[in-house]
N, C-alpha and C positions, 0 to 999 in steps of 0.2 A: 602662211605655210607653217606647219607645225615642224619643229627637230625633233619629233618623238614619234618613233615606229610604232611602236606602244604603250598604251596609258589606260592604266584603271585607279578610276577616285571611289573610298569606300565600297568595295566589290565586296559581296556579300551572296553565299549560295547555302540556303535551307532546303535540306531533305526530310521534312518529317520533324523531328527531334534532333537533327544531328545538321551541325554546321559544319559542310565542305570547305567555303571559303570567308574567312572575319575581318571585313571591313579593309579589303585588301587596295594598297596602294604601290602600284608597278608603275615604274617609268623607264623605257629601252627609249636607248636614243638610236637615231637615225646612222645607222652604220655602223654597229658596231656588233659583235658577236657575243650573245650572252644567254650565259649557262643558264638553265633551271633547275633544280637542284632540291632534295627533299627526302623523309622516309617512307613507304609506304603509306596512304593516307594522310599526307603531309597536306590536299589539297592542290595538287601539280595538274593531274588530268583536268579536274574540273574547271581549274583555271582556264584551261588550254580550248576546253570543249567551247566556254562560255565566251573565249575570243573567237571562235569560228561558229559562233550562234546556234550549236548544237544542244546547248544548255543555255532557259534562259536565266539571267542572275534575278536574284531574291530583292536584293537595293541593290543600289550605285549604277556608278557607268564604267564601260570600255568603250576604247575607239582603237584601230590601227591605220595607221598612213593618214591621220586624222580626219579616218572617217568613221561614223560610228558604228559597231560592229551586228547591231541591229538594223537598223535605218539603211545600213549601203549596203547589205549583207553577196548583194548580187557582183557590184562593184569589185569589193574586196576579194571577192572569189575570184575574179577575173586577174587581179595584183599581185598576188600572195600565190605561194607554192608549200602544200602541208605535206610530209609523211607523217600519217596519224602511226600512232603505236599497233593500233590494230584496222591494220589498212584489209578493204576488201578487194577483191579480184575478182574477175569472174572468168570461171574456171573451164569453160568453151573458148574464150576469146586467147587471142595469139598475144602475146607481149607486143607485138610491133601496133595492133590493133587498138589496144589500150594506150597507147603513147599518142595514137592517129584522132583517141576521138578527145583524147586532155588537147591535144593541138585544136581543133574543132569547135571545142567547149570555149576554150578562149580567145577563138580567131586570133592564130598566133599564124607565125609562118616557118614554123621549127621545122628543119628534118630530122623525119624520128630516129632515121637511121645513125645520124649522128647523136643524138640525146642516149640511144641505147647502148652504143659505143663508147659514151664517155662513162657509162656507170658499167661500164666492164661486161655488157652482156653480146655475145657476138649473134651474127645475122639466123646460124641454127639455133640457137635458142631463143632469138626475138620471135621465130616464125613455129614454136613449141605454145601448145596452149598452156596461157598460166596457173592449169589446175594439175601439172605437171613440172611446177615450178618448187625448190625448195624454199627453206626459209629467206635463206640471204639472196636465193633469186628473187624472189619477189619482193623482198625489201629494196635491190637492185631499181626494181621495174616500178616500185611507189616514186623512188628517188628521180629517175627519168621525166615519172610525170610530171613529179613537183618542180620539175626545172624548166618546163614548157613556157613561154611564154618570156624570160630570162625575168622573173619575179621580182617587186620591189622588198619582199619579205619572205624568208625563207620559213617556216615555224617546221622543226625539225623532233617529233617526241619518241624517245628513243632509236635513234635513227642506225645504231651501229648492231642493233637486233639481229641473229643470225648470222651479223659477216664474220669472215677470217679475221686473224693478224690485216690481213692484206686488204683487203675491203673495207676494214676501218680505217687502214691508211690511206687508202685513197677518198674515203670518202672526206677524211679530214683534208685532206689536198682539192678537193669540190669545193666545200665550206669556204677556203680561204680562196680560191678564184672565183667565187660567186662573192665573195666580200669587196674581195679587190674591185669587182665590176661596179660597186657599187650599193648592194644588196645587204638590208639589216639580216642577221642570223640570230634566229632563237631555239632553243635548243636545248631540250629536256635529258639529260642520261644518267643513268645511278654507274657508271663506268669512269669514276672521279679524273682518271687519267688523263682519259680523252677528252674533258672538259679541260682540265690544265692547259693542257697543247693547242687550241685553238681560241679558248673564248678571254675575251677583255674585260669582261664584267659576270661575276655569278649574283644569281641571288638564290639564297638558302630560306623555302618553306617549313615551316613545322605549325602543326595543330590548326593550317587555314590564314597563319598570317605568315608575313615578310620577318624572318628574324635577323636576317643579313642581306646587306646589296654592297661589294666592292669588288677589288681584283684577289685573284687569289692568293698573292704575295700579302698582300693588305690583312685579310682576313685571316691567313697566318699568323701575320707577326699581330692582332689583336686578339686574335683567341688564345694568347698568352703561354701556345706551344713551347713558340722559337726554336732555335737552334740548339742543338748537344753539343758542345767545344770541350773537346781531351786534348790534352796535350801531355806526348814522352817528356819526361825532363830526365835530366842526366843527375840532379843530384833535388830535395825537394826544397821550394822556397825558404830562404833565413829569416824569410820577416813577412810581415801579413800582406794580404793580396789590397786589402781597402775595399773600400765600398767603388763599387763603379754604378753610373748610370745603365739601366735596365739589364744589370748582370743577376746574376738570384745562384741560388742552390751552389756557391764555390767548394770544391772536393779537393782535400790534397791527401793523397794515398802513396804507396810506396810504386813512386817513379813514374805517377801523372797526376795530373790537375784538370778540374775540369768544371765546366759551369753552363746553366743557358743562358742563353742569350736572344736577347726578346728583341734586338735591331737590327741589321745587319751591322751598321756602325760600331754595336756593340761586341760582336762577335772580334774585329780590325782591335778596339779597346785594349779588350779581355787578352789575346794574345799579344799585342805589344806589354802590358805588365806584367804577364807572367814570364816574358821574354827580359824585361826590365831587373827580375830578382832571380834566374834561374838559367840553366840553356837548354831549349826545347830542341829534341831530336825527330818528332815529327809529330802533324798538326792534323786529328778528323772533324771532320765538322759533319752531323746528321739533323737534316732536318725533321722539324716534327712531319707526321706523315697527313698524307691527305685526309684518310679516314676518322683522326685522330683532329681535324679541325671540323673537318665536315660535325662530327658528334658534339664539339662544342657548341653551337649554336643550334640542337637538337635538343629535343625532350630524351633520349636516346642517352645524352651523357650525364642528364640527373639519373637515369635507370642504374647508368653503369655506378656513379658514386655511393649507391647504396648498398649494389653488389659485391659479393666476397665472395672468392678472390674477384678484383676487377678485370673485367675483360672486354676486347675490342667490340663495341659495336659493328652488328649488320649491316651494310649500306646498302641502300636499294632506295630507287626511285620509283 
């Protein structure tokens, strides 16, 4: 038995002239929630297609649930719960209908009436045909499907598409009791937020490969963000701050001090010695922001280093 939900060695997809995906090497472990993450054409879809055998790959191999995603493709289908990004419907059929024949397709013993229940859709609108459905309902009623059978692997690509505030709350509240049950989550979204708050592992595509796989604290504190620490002083330091380990850029101005700080440890440091030579009246700490790491490990933040004035990168998946 494999501990890997998912695994692709040298994955590799040719269109013509143009390389989707270069010699990609992915490893999800078994249980745990993880982000996918990318700019437009980063290679995310294709990735995703070529795990559910919609694309076949150019070299290499994938497998999920260590099966291979050619070879068991009927298998897998029957394990695995997808909301693709652009999921079809068919726009006669009633939402309760569509939940009846994913139940069917996988010889499951789901009642749909409770799968459509739990993705917030009630009994008048399961029994509304889904060509009458808006976007977040039918996003709703892909997610219901995808939960038929209580799946070994979630693969979720853009999945908060159309919802409210509220709809992506709950669906982040799905993610983590399909997790708890036991269930790997993978999970495509350019909504860097909603990735923070539930996943344990991202990994950051650009131009077709892996540029980054860790947590997102992790990939903060190495993409050399860190932390902003100001601190009020009451009167400014008499004598020099020193060098501390991974402090950088120290400020002393009229009546604060300030520095990044690239550890957390360092940040505890940086304010006990400023506390050491000075007396601090009150302490901000801002972290670097999401978008602002995401672009680090992107082609997206050599763009922005050549550009004048510099400005924030797009984020889109």
């Amino acid at each position: 038995m494999t501990n890997l939900a998912i695994e692709t060695r040298g994955l590799t997809k040719r269109f013509g002239d143009v390389t989707a995906i270069d010699g990609l090497d992915l490893a999800v472990e078994a249980g745990e929630i993880f982000g996918f993450l990318g700019p437009n054409g980063a290679g995310k879809s294709t990735t995703i297609n070529v795990l559910l055998d919609f694309v076949s790959p150019t070299t290499g191999t994938a497998s999920m649930l260590g099966l291979d995603v050619q070879a068991d493709r009927k298998e897998l289908h029957r394990r695995i719960g997808v909301v693709p990004e652009n999921y079809g419907l068919y726009e006669r059929l009633s939402g309760r209908r569509h939940v009846e024949l994913a139940i069917e397709f996988k010889g499951a013993t789901d009642d749909p009436g409770a799968l459509l229940d739990r993705v917030g859709l009630s009994p008048e609108e399961a029994n509304r045909p889904a060509g009458e459905y808006s976007t977040g309902m039918g996003q709703r009623l892909s997610l219901a499907m995808a939960l038929v059978g209580s799946p070994d692997l979630l693969i979720l690509d853009e999945p908060t598409g159309g919802l409210d505030p509220n709809g992506a709350r709950e669906l982040r509240a799905i993610i983590e009791a399909e997790n708890e049950r036991g269930a790997t989550v993978f999970f495509s979204s350019h909504v860097l937020e909603q990735v923070e708050a539930v996943a344990d592992r991202v990994g950051i595509m650009d131009g077709g490969q892996l540029t980054a796989v860790d947590t997102i604290e992790r990939l903060r504190r190495d993409s050399a963000g860190g932390a902003r620490v100001t601190l009020s002083v009451d009167h400014e330091p008499e004598r020099a701050l020193g060098d501390l380990p991974n402090v950088r850029d120290i400020e002393v101005t009229d009546g604060t001090v300030r520095a990044t700080c690239l550890e957390p440890e360092a940040k505890l440091a940086f304010i006990d010695r400023v506390q050491a030579v000075t007396t601090a009246t009150d302490v901000r700490v801002e972290e670097s922001s999401l978008e602002e790491m995401f672009a680090s490990y992107t082609t997206e933040a050599q763009a922005d280093e050549q550009a004048e004035p510099a400005a924030t990168a797009g984020v889109e998946a």
